[in-house]
C-alpha positions in Angstrom: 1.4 -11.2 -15.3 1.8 -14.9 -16.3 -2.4 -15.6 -15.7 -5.1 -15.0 -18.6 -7.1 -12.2 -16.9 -10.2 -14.9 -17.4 -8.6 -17.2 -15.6 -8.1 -13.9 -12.7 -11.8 -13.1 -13.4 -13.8 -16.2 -14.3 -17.2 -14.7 -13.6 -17.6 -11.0 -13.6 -20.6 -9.7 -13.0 -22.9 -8.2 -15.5 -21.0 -5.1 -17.4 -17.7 -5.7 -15.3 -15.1 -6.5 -18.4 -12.2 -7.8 -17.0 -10.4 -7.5 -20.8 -10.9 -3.7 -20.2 -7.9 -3.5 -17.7 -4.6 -2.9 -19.4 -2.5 -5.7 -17.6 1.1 -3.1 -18.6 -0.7 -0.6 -16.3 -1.4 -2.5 -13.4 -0.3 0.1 -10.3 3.2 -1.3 -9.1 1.6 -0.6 -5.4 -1.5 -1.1 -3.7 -2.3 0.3 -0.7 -5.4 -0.9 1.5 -7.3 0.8 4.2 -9.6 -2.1 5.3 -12.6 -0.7 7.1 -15.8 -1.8 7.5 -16.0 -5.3 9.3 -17.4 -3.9 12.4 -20.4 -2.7 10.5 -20.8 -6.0 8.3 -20.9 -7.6 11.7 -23.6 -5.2 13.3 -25.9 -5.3 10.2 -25.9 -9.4 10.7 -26.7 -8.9 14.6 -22.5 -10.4 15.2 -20.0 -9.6 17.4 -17.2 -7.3 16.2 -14.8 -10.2 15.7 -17.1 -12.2 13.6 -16.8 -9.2 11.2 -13.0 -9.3 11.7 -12.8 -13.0 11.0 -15.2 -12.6 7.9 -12.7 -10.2 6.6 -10.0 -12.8 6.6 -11.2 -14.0 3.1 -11.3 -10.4 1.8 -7.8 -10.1 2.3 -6.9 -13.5 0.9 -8.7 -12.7 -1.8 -7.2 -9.7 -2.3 -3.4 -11.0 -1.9 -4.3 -13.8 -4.4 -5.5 -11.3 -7.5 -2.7 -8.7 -6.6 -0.2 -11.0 -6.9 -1.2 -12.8 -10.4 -2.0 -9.1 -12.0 1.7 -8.6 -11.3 1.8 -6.1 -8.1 4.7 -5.8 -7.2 3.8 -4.2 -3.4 0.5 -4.7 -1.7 0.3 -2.8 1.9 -2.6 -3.6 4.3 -3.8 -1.7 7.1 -4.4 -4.2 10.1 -4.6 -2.4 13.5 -3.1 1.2 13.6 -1.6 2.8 16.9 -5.1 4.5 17.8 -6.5 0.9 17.9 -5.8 -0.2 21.0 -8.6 1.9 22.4 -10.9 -0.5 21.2 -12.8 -3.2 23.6 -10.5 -5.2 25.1 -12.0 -8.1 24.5 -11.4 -6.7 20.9 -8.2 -6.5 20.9 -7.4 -9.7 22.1 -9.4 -11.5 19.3 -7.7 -9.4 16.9 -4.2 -10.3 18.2 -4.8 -14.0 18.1 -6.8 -13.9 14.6 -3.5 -12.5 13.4 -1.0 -14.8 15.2 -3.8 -17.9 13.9 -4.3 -16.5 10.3 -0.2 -15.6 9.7 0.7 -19.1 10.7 -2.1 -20.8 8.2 -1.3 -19.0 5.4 2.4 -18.5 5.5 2.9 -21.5 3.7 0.4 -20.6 0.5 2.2 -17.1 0.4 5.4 -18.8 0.2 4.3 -21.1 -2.6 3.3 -18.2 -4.4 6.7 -16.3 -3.7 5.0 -13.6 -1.7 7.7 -12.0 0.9 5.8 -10.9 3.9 7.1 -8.0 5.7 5.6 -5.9 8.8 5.3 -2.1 9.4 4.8 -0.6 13.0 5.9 -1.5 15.9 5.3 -4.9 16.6 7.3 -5.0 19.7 4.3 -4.3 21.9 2.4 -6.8 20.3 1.8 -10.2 22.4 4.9 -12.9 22.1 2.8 -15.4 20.2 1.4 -12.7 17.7 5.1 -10.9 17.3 6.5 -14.2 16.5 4.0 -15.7 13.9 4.5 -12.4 12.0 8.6 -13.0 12.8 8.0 -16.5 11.8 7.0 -15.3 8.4 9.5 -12.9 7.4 11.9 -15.5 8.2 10.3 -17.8 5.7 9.6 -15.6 2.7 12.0 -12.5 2.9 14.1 -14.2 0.0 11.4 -14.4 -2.3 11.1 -12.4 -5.5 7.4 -12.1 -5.9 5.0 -9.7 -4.5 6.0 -7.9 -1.6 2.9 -7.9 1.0 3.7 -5.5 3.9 1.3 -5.4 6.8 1.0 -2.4 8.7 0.2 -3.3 12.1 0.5 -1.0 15.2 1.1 1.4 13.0 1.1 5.5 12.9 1.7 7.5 10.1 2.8 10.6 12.3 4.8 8.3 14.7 6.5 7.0 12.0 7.4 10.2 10.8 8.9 11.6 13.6 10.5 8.6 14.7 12.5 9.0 10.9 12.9 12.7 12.0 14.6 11.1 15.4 17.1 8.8 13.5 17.9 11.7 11.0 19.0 14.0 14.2 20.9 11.4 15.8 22.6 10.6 12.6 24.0 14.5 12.1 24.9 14.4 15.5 26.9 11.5 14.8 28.5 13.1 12.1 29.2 16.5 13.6 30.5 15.1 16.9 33.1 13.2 14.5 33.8 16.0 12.6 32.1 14.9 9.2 29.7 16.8 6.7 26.5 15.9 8.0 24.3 13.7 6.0 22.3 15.5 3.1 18.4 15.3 4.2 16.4 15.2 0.9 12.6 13.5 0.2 14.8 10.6 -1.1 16.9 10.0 1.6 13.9 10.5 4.5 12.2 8.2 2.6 14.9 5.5 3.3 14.5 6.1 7.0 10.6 5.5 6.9 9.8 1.7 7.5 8.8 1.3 4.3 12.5 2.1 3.2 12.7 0.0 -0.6 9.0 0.0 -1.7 7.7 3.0 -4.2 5.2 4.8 -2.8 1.8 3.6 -3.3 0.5 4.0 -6.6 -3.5 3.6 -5.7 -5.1 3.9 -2.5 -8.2 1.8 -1.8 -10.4 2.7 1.1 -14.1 0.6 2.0 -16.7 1.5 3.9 -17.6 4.4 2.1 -15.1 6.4 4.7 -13.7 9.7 3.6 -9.9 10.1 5.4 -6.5 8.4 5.4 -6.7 7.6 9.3 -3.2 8.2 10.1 -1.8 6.1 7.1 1.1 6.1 4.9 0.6 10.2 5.3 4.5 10.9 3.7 4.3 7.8 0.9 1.0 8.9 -0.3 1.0 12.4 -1.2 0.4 11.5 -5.2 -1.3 8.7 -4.7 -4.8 8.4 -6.6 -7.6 7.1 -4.0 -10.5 5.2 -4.5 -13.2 4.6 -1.9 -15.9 2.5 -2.0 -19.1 1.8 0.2 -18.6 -1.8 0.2 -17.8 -3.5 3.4 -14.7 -4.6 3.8 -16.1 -8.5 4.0 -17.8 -8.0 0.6 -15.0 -7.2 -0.9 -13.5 -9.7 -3.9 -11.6 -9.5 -6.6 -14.6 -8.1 -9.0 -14.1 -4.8 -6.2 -10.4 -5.0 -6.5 -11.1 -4.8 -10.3 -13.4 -1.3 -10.6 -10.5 0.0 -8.4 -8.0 -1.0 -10.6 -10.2 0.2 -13.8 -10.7 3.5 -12.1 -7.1 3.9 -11.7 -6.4 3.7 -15.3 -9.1 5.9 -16.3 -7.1 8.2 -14.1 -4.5 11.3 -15.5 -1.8 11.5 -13.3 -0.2 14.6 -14.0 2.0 14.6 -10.6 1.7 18.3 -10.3 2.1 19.2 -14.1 -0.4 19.7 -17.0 -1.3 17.5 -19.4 0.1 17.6 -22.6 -2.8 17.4 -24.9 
């Protein structure tokens, strides 16, 4: 972390102490389960998208403190494989405020040596979203800094039996050619998952004040430590990014052992 955490934090709120987070224990990866902006929008009499486009500056926000507390991943949850049964109309406003908001801010994240990668299948997304998020890979995936991966049309349980698939074909392979088939152990499925590379999450943030991982990161996060919050996804800034990030450290992670008193 090169930044002062007052420079981070300039103006916590009354009893938030920024100088109480241990910058050495940061979580190495972030993951973010951003719910909430339909409800922001409802509570102001807005449309759904409204609450979607409000929760632009929550991520940016987000990215932004991440990346100068020294995360090294941050993963996002944008529009998971059950979300296309949402309103059309819906869907359509979310596909182009992510084709609109990619291509505006490629250029910051680049500056700030962010390398933008997708998770999902963004195959079936329209051309012009599918190719901003293309555009940005292309133009960050040498950098070094924080590595932001956006999970869009994504499926926990798709991708896990799509990793399943490629295993199988794989010791097919192998057997048809006469050759030991390939050893399958939690380290090597985790290389065929599309977050291949990335540790698993280290902390699991969920707003809204929802209750249940949605069909997300259901292999990478089986030790993670989760923190959900009512806050709407809109309302959430750095000083909410903070309490997570204090409660984390307050946090034993024992991984399945005992503590050692």
């Amino acid at each position: 972390m090169d930044k002062p955490l007052d420079y981070i934090f300039p103006n916590p709120p009354a009893g938030l102490d920024p100088r109480a987070l241990d910058p050495a224990r940061v979580p190495a990866h972030v993951a973010v389960i951003m719910d909430g902006n339909g409800r922001w929008a409802k509570k102001r009499a807005l449309n759904r998208l409204k609450g979607h486009r409000a929760g632009i500056e929550a991520v940016r926000e987000t990215i932004r403190c991440a990346n100068d507390l020294g995360v090294r991943y941050l993963t996002i949850y944008s529009f998971s494989t059950e979300n296309w049964k949402r309103p059309h109309d819906e869907v359509v406003g979310l596909m182009d405020l992510f084709a609109k908001t990619m291509l505006a801010e490629v250029d910051g994240l680049h500056e700030e040596h962010v390398r933008v990668r997708t998770i999902g299948d963004i195959s079936m997304l329209p051309a012009e979203t599918r190719e901003a998020f293309d555009e940005a890979w292309e133009k960050t995936k040498d950098n070094a800094g924080m590595t932001l991966l956006v999970a869009v049309n994504y499926g926990a349980r798709q991708e896990i039996l799509e990793a399943v698939s490629r295993y199988a074909e794989s010791a097919v392979a192998a057997a048809q050619a006469g050759l030991p088939v390939p050893e399958l152990s939690e380290g090597s499925f985790a290389e065929l998952l599309s977050t291949a590379g990335a540790p698993d999450p280290d902390l699991l943030i969920r707003t809204s004040g929802e209750m249940r991982v949605s069909n997300f990161l259901l292999w990478q996060i089986a030790y993670s430590e989760f923190y959900c919050t009512d806050v709407l996804w809109p309302d959430f800034d750095r000083y909410e990014f903070l309490r997570a990030l204090l409660d984390y450290q307050s946090r034993d992670r024992r991984f399945g052992g005992v503590h050692e008193a």
